[in-house]
C-alpha positions as CSV (number, residue, x, y, z in Angstrom):
1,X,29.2,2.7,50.3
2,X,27.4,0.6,48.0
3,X,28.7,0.1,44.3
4,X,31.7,-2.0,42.8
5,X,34.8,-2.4,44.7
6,X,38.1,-2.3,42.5
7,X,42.1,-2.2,43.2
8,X,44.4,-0.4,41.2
9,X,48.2,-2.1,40.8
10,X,51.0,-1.8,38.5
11,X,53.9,-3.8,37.4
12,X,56.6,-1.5,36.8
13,X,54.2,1.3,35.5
14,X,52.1,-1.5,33.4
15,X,48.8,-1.0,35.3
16,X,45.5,-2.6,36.0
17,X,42.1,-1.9,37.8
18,X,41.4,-6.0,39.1
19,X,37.7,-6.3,40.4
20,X,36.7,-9.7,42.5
21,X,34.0,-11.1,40.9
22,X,34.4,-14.7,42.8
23,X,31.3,-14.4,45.1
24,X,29.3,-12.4,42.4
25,X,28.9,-12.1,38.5
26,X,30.2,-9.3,37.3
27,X,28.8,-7.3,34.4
28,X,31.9,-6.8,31.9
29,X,32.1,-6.6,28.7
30,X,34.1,-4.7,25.9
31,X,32.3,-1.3,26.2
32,X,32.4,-1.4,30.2
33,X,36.1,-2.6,29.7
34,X,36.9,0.5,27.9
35,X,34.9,2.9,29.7
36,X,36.5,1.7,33.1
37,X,40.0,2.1,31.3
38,X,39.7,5.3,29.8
39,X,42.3,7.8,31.6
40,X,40.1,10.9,31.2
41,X,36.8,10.0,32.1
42,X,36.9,6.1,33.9
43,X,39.8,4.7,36.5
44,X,42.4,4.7,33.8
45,X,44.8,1.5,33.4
46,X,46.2,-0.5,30.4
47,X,44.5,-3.5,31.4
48,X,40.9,-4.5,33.4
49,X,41.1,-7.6,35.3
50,X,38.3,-9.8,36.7
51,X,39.3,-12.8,38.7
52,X,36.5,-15.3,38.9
53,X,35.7,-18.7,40.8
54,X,38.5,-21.7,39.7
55,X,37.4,-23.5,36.9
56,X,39.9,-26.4,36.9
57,X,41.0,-28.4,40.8
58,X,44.1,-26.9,41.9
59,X,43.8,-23.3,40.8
60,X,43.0,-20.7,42.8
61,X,40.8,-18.2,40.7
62,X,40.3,-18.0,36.9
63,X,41.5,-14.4,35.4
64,X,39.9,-12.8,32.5
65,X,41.6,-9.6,31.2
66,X,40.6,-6.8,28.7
67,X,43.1,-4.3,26.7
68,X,42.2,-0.6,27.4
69,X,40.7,-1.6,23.8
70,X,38.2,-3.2,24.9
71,X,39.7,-6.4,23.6
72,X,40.2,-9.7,25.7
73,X,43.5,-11.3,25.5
74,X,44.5,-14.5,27.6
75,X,47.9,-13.7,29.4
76,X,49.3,-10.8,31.3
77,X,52.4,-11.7,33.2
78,X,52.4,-8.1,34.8
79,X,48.8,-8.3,35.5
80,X,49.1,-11.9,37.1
81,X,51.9,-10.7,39.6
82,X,49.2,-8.2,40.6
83,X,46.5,-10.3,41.0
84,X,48.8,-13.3,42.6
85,X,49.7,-10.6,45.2
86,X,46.1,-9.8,45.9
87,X,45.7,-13.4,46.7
88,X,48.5,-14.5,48.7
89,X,47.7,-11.4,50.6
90,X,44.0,-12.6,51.1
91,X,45.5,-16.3,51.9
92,X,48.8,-15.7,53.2
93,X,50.3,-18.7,51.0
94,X,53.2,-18.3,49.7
95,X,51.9,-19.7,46.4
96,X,48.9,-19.7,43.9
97,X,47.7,-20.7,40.8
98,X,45.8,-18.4,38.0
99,X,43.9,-19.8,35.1
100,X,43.9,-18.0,32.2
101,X,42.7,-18.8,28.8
102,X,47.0,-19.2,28.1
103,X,46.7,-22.1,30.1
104,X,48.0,-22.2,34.4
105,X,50.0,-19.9,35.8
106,X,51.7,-20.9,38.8
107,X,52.8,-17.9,41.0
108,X,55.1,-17.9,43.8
109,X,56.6,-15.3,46.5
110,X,60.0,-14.7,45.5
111,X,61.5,-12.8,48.4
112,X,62.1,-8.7,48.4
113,X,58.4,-8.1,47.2
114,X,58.8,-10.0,43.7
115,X,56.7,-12.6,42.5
116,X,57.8,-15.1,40.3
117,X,55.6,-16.6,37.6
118,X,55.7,-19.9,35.2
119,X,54.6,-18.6,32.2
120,X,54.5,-21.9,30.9
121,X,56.5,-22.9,27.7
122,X,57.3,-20.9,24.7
123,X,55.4,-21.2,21.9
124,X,57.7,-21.1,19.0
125,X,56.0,-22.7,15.4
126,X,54.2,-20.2,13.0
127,X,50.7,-21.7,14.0
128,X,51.1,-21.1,17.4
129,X,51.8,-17.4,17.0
130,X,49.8,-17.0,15.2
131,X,51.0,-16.3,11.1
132,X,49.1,-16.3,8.2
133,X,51.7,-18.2,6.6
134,X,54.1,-21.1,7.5
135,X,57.3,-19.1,8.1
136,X,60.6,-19.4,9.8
137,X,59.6,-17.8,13.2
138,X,63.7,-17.1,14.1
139,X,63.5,-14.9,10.5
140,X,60.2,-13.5,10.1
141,X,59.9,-11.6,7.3
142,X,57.9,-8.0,8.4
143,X,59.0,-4.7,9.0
144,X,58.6,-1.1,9.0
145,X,61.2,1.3,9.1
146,X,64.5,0.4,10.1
147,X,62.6,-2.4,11.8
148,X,62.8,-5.9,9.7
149,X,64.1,-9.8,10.3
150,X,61.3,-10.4,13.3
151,X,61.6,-13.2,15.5
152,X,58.3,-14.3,16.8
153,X,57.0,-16.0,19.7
154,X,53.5,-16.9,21.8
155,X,53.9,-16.5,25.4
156,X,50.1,-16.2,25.5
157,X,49.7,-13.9,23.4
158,X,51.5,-13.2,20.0
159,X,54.9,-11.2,19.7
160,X,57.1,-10.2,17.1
161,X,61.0,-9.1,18.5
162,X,63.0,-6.9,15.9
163,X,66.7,-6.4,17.6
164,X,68.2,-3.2,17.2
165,X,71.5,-1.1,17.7
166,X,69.3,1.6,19.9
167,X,65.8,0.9,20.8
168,X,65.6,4.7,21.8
169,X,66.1,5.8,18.7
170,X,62.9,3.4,17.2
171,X,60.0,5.8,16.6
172,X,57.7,3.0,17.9
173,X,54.5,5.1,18.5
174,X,54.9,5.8,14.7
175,X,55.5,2.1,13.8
176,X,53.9,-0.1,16.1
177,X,50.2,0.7,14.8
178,X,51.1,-0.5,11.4
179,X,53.0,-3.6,12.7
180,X,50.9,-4.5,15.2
181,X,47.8,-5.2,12.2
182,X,49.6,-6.1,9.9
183,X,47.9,-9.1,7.7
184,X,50.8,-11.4,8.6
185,X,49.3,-11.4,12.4
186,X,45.5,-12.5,12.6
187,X,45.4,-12.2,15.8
188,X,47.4,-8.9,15.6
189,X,50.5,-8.2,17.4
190,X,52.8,-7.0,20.6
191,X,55.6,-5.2,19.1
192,X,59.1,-5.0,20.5
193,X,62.0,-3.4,20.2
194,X,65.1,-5.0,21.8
195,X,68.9,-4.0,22.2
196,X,70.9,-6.7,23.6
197,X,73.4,-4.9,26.5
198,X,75.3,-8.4,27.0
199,X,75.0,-11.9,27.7
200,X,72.7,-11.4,30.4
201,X,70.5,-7.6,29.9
202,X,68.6,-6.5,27.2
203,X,66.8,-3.1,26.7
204,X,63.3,-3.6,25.6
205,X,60.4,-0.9,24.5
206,X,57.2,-2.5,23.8
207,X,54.0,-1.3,21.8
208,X,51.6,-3.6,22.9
209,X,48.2,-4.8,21.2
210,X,45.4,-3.1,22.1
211,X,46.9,-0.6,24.8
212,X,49.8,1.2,22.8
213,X,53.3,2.3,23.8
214,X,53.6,0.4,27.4
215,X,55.9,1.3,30.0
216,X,56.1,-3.1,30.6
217,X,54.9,-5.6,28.9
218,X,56.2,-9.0,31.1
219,X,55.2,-11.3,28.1
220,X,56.8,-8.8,26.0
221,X,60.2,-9.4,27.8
222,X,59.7,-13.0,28.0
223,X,59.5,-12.9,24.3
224,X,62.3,-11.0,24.3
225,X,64.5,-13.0,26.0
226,X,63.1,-16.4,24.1
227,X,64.5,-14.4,20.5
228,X,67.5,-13.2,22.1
229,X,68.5,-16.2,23.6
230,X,67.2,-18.1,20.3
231,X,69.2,-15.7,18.3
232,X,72.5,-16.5,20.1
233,X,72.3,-12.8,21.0
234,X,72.1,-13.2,25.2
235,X,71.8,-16.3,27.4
236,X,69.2,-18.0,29.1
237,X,69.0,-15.9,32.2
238,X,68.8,-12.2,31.6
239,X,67.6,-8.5,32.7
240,X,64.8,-7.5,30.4
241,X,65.1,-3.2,31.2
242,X,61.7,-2.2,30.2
243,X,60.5,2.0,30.3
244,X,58.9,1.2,33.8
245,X,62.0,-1.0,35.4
246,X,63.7,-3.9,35.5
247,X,62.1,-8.1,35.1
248,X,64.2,-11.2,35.9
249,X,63.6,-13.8,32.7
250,X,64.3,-17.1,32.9
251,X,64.1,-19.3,29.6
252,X,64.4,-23.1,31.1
253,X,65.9,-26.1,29.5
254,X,62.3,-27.6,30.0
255,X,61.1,-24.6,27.8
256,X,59.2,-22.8,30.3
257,X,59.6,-19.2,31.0
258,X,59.9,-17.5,34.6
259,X,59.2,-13.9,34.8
260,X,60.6,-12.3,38.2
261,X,58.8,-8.8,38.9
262,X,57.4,-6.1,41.7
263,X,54.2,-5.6,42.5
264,X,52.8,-2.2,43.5
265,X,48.9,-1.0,45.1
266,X,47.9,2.7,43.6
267,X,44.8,2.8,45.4
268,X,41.0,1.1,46.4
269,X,37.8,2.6,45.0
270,X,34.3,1.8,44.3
271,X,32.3,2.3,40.6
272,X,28.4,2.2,40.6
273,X,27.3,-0.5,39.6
């Protein structure tokens, strides 16, 4: 069968169509993104990956990724389990490493069927989020709702955490829109909601940028843990519970992040081209 070969994963629900376009070019851009995301009439996924030839020695493909939006964003920490998987498959190493306009992402087997990730440092001044305004990122002030006091963080891509007594009882779909644009975020938004459980587990629901209410969002949790831990809320080490599942964050004295997930295949197809 001729056309354009695709895989569908998830990360705990978060999912993605990856295409290979290493030995080709592929034809991608913002409609095609959305058209290939769309649940009703394309493959359906929160995010369309490509990975493409290494740009930089010692990496091992270059990924671009696209919100359902149609919007490209630099990091996915679900999305680069996936597409680490994919290639340790392919290779059999036990190791690789993705770059991604968020920088390289060093990927490793970590036993069970999780893949452990560097997500590289946390990025935790208000120009690296970024805001509009020079602010106090542990006390930003933006809200909606019962939602106020963010803490913000870049783990890629721009968060903003609000803790709460119940994250259920957030109405997020209702919110997150609002927040998400709002002019304190040029570059918009990833919204959480997160209830600390104890030094080491926090509850976490996520409306993310471009995609919507998420059932993960690994960058999402890594924020969350950053503001939790930053907030003297939780530890270091903790349990981000997420809609989809569980992720293992890890917010190192060096300032790095390591996100500890599953990896899952759907199923194989081919689009015309």
């Amino acid at each position: 069968m001729t056309g354009l070969p695709f895989t569908k994963m998830h990360g705990l629900g978060n999912d993605f169509v990856i295409f290979d376009a290493r030995r080709a070019p592929l034809a991608l851009d913002a409609a095609r993104a959305r058209a290939v995301a769309d649940r009703l009439t394309g493959v359906g996924c929160d995010q369309v990956i490509a990975l493409e030839p290494p740009r930089s020695e010692g990496t091992d493909a270059y990924m671009r990724i696209w919100n359902s939006d149609g919007g490209e964003v630099a990091a996915c920490g679900n999305g680069t389990r996936c597409a680490a998987r994919l290639l340790m498959d392919e290779s059999g190493q036990a190791r690789v490493v993705l770059e991604t306009d968020a920088g390289p992402l060093a990927a490793h087997e970590g036993g069970g069927g999780q893949i452990r990730v560097d997500m590289g440092p946390a990025r935790l001044e208000w120009h690296e989020i970024p805001l509009a305004r020079a602010a106090d990122t542990l006390h930003v002030e933006v809200g909606a709702g019962p939602l106020s006091d963010a803490v913000a963080v870049n783990m890629g891509n721009p968060h903003a955490v609000f803790f709460v007594d119940d994250a259920e009882a957030v109405p997020l779909a209702a919110l997150g829109p609002g927040l998400e644009t709002d002019p304190l975020f040029p570059a918009r938004a990833n919204i959480g909601v997160a209830q600390p459980l104890g030094e080491d587990r926090i509850r976490l629901r996520v409306w993310e940028r471009g995609a919507g209410l998420t059932r993960a969002c690994s960058t999402g949790a890594c924020a969350a843990a950053v503001a939790g831990a930053r907030r003297g809320l939780t530890g270091r080490s903790v349990t981000v519970m997420l809609d989809g599942g569980a992720l293992g964050i890890l917010w190192r004295e060096d300032g790095h992040v390591e996100m500890t997930g599953p990896t899952a295949t759907s199923f194989t197809g081919t689009l015309p081209q």
